[in-house]
FIZA-629324 format. One line per 3 residues: for each residue x, z, y of N, C-alpha, C, O, CB. Coordinates in steps of 0.02 Angstrom, whole numbers. Atoms other than C-alpha are relative to their C-alpha. Glycine has a CB too. Layout:
X Z Y X Z Y X Z Y X Z Y X Z Y ~ ...
***
This chain:
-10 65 30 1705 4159 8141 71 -24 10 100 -57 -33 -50 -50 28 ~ -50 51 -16 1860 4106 8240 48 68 -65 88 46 -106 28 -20 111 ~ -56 -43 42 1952 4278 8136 6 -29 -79 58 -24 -111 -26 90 -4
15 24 74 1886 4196 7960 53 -66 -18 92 -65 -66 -89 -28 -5 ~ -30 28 -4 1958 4036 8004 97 15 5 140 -23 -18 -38 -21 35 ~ -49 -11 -9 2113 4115 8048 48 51 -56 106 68 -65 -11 17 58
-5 -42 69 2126 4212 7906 14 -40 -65 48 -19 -112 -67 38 -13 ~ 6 56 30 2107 4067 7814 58 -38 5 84 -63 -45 -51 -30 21 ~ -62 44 -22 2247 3979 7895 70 55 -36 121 36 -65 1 -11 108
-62 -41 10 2362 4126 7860 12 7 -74 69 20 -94 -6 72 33 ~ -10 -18 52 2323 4143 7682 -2 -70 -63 4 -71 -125 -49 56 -3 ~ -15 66 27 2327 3958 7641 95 9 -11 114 11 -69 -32 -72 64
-58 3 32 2520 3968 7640 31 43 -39 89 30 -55 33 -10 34 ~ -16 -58 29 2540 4120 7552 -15 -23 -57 30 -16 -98 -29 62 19 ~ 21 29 80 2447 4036 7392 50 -32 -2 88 -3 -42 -69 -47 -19
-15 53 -2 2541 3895 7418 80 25 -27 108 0 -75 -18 -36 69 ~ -78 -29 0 2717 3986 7422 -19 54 -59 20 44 -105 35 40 86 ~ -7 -18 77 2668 4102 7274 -55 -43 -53 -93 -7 -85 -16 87 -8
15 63 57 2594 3940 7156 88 -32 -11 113 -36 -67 -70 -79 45 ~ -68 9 21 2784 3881 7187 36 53 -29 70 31 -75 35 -20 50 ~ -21 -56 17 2848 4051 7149 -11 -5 -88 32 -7 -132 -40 57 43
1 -11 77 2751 4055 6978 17 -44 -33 35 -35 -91 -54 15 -29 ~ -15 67 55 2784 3870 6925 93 2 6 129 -27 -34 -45 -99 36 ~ -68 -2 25 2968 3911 6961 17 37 -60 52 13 -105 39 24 48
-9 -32 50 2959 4067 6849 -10 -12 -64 16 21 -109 -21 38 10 ~ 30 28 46 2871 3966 6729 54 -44 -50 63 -47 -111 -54 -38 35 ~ -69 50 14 3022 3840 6723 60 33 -23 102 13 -64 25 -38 65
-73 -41 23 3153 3966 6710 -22 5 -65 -4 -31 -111 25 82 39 ~ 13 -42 85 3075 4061 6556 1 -57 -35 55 -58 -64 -81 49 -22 ~ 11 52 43 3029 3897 6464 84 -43 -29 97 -66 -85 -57 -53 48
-67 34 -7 3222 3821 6500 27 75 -30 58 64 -82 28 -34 89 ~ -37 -53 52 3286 3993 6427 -19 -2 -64 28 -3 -103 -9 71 17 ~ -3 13 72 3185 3978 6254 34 -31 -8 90 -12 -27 -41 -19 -33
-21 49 9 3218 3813 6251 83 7 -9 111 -12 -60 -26 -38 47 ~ -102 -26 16 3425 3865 6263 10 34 -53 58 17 -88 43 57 56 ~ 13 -47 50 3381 4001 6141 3 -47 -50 57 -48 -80 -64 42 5
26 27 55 3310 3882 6015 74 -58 -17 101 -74 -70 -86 -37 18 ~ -48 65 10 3440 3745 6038 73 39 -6 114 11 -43 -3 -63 75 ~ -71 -12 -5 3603 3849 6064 18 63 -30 75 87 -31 24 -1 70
-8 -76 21 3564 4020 5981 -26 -15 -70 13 5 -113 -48 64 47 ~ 34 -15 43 3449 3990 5845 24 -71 -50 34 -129 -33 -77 15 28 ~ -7 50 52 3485 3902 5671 -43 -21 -61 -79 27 -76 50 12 -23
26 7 51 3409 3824 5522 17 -5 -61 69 -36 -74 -23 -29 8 ~ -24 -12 53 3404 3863 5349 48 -54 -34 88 -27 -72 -51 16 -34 ~ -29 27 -8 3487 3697 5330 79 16 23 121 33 -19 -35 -24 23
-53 -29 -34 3629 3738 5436 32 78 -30 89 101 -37 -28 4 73 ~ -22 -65 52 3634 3900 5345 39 -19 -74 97 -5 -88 -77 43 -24 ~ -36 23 52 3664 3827 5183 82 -31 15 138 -18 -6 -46 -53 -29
-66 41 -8 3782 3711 5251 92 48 27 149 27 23 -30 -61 71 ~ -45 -55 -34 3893 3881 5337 26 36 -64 84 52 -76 -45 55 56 ~ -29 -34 62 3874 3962 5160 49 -37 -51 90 -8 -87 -58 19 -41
-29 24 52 3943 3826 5060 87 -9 32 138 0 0 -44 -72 -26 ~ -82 3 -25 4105 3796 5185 30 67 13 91 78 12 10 -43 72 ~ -27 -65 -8 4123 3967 5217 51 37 -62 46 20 -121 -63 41 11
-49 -29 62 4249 4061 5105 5 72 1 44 105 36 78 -28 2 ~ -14 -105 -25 4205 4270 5071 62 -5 -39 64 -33 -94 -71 87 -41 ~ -62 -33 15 4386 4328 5049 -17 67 -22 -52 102 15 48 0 57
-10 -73 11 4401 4488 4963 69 1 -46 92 -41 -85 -71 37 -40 ~ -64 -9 39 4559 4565 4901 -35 53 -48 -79 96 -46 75 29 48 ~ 6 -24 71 4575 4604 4725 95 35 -26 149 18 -1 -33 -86 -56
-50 -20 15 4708 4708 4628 33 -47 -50 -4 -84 -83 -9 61 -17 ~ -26 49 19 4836 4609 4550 22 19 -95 75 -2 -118 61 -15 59 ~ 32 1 54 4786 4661 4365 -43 -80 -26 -68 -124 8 -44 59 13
56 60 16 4691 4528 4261 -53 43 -40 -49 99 -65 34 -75 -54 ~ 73 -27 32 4515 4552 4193 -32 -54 -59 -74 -98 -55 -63 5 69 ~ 43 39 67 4483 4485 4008 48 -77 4 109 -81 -7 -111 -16 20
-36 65 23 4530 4298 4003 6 -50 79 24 -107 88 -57 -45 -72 ~ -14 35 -65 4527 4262 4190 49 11 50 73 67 54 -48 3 32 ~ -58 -56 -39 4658 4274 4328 -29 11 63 -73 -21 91 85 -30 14
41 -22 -40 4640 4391 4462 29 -10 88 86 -2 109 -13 73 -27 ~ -73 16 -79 4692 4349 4658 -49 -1 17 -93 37 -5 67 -70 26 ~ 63 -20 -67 4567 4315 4797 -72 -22 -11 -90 -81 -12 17 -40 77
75 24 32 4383 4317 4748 -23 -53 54 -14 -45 115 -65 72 -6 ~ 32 30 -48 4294 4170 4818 -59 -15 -25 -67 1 -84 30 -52 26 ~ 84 5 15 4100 4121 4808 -28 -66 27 -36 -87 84 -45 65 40
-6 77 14 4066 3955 4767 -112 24 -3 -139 64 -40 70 -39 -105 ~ 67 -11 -15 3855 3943 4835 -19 -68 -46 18 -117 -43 -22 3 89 ~ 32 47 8 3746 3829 4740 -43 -38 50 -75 -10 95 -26 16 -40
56 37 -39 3649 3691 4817 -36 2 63 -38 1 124 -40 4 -28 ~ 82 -9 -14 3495 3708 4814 -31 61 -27 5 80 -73 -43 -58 -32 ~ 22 -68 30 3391 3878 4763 -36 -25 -71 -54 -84 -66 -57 46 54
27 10 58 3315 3868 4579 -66 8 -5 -93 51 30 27 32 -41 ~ 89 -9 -12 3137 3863 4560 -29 -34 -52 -27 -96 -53 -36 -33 74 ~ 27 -1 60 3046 3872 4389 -60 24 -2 -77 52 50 33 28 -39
34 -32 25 2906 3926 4312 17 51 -65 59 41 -109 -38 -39 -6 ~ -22 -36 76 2908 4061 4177 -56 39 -41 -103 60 -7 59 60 12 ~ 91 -4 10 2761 4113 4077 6 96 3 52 135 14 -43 -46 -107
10 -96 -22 2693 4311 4088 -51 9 -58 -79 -42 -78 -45 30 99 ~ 63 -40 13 2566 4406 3995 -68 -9 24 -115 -20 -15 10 55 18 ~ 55 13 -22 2436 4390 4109 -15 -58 35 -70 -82 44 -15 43 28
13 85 -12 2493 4214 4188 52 -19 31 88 22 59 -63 -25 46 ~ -62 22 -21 2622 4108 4239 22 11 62 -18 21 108 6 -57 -8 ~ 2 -35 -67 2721 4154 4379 38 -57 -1 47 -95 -48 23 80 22
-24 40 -25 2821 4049 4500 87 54 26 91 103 64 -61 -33 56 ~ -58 -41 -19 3011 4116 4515 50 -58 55 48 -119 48 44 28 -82 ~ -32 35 -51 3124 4048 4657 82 39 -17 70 84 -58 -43 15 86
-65 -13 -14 3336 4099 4667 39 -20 -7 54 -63 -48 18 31 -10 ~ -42 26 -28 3459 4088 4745 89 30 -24 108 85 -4 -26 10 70 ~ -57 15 15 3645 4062 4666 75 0 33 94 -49 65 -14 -43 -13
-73 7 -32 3827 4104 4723 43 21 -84 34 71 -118 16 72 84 ~ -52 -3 45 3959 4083 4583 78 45 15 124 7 30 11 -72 -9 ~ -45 -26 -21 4097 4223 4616 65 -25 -50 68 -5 -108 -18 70 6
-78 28 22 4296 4120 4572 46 44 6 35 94 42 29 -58 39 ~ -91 -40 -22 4486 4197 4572 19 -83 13 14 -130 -27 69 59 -90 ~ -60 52 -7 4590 4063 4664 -49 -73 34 -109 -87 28 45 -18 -96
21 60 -11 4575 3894 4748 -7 -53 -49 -50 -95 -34 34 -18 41 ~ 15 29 29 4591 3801 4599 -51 12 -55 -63 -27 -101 42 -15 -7 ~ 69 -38 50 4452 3888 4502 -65 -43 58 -114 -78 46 -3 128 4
81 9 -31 4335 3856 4645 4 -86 15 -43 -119 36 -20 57 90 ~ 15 79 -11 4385 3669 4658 -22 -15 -61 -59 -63 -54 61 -49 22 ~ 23 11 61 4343 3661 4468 -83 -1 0 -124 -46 -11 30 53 -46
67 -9 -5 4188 3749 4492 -55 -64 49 -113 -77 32 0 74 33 ~ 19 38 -29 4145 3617 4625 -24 -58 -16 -80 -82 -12 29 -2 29 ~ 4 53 42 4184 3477 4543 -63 -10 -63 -76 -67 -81 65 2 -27
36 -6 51 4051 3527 4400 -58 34 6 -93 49 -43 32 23 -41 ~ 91 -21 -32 3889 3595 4500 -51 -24 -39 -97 9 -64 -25 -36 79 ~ 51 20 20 3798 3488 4435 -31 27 -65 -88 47 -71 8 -58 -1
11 -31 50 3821 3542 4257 -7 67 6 -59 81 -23 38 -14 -39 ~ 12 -59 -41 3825 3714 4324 -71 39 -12 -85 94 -36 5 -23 73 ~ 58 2 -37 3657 3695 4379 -52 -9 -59 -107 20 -57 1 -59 57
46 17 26 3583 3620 4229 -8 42 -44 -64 43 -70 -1 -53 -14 ~ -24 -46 35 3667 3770 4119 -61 56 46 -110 82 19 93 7 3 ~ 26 -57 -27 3591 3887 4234 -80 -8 -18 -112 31 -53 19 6 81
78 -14 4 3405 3826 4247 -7 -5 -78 -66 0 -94 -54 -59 45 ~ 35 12 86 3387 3805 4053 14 91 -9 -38 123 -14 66 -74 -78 ~ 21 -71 -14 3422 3992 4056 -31 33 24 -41 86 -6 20 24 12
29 -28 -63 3332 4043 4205 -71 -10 -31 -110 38 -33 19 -42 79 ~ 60 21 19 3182 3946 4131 -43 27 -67 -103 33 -75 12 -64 -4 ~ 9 -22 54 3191 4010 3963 -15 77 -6 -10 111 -58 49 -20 -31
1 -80 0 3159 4187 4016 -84 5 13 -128 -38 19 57 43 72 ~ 100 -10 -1 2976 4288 4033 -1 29 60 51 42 89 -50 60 -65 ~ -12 -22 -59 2925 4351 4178 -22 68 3 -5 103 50 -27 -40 48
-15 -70 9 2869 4522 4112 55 31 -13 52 92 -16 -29 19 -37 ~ -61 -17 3 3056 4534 4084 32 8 63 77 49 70 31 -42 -38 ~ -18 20 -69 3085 4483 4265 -17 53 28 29 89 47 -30 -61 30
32 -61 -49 2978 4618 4353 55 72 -9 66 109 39 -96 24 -33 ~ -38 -49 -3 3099 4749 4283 78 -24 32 94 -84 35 0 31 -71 ~ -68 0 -24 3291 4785 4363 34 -26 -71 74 -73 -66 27 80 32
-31 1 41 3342 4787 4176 25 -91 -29 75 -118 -54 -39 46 -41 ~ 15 68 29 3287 4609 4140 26 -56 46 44 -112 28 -78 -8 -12 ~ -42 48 -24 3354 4538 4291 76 -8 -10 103 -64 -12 -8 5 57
-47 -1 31 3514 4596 4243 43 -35 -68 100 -57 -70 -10 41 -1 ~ -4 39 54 3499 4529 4056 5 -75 10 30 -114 -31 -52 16 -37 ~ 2 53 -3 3472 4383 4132 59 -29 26 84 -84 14 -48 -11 24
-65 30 -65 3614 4374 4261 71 -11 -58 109 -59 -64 26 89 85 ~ -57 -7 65 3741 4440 4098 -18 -76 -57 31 -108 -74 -20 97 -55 ~ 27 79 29 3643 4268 3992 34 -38 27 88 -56 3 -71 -26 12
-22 50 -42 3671 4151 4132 71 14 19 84 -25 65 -44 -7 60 ~ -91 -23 -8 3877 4219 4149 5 -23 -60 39 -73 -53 34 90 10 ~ -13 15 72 3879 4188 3951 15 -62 -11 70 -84 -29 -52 14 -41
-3 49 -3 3816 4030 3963 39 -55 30 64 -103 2 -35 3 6 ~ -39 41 -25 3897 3955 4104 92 3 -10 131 -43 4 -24 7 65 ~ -69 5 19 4074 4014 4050 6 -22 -67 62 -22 -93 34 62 7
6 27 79 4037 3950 3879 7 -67 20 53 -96 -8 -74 17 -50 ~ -28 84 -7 4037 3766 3946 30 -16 40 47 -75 44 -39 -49 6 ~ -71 23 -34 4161 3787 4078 49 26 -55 108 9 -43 19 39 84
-45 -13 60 4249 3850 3924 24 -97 -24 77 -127 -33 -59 56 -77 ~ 8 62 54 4214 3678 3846 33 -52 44 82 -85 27 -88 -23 -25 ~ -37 58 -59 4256 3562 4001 61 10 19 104 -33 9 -32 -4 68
-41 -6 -32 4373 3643 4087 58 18 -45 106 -19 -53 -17 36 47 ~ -44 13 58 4467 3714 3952 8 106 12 31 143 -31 91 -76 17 ~ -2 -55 11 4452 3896 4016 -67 37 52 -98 4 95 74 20 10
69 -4 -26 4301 4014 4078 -31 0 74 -87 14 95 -20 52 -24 ~ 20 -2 -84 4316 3993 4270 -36 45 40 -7 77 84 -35 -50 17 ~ 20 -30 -21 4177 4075 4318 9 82 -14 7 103 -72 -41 -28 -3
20 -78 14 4178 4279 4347 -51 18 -9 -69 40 -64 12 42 39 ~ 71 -23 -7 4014 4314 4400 -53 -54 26 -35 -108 52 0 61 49 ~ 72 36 -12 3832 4240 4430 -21 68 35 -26 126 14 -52 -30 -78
37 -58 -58 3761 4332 4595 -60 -27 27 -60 -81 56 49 19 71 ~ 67 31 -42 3590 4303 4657 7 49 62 24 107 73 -88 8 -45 ~ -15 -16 -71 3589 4305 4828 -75 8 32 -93 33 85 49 -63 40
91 3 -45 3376 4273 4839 -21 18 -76 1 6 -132 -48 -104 47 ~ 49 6 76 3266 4311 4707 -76 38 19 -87 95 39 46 53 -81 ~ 72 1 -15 3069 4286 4725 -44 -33 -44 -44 -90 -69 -12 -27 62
46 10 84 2938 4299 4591 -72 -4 45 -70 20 102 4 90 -78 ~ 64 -3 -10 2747 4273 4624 -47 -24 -38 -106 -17 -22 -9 -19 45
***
């Protein structure tokens, strides 16, 4: 009896000293997500906001291409992502994408800036006007991407006075 008791006594502080043990370990790990989440990890928000100030530089040869001039490509991001319906064959689908406008030059892409909006409204009336059995193929997204370039340099033609944009790049594109 007196060994039980004493046994007892000995193994009372041993709980006691590993219960602090695990609620420390507990604290660490939780204070590391928590750092993780706050100092590592970002949101799509914040994403957008990195793409639109960000500037991809690429060097280009100092040739021109057609009616535009050629110097340092930059990529002027839309918005917001586009998101339509478009009808199908067997039923309407729901299309989502996502928009980067490839410029030559700083004053191309301040143009382009300046005129998003119309941009935007050029783009979805194209985007919208398409099928979505056209969509499911590579060919048709293409037709579409060469459309929406047509279009939108056709009324930066009209505003601006020349076609600004090079290219229309989807950066997301999701059909269901």
């Amino acid at each position: 009896m007196a060994e039980q008791e004493l046994q007892m006594e000995e193994s009372a502080p041993k709980k006691g000293k590993m219960m602090i043990v695990i609620i420390a370990a507990v604290i660490v790990i939780i204070g590391a997500v928590a750092a993780f989440f706050l100092l590592g990890g970002s949101s799509d928000e914040s994403e957008l906001d990195e793409l639109e100030t960000e500037q991809v530089v690429e060097q280009a040869p100092s040739t021109s291409i057609g009616s535009t001039n050629v110097g340092t490509a930059l990529y002027v991001a839309m918005p917001r992502p586009f998101v339509f319906n478009v009808p199908g064959s067997g039923r309407d689908r729901l299309v989502q994408i996502k928009v980067q406008l490839m410029v030559r030059g700083t004053d191309a892409e301040e143009t382009t800036k300046m005129h998003i909006p119309m941009i935007e409204g050029t783009l979805l009336r194209v985007f919208s006007s398409s099928n979505a059995d056209d969509l499911v193929t590579e060919a048709g997204k293409i037709a579409m991407k060469e459309q929406a370039l047509r279009e939108v340099q056709k009324a930066m033609q009209t505003i601006a006075g020349n076609p600004v944009i090079e290219q229309v790049l989807f950066t997301g594109f999701v059909m269901q």
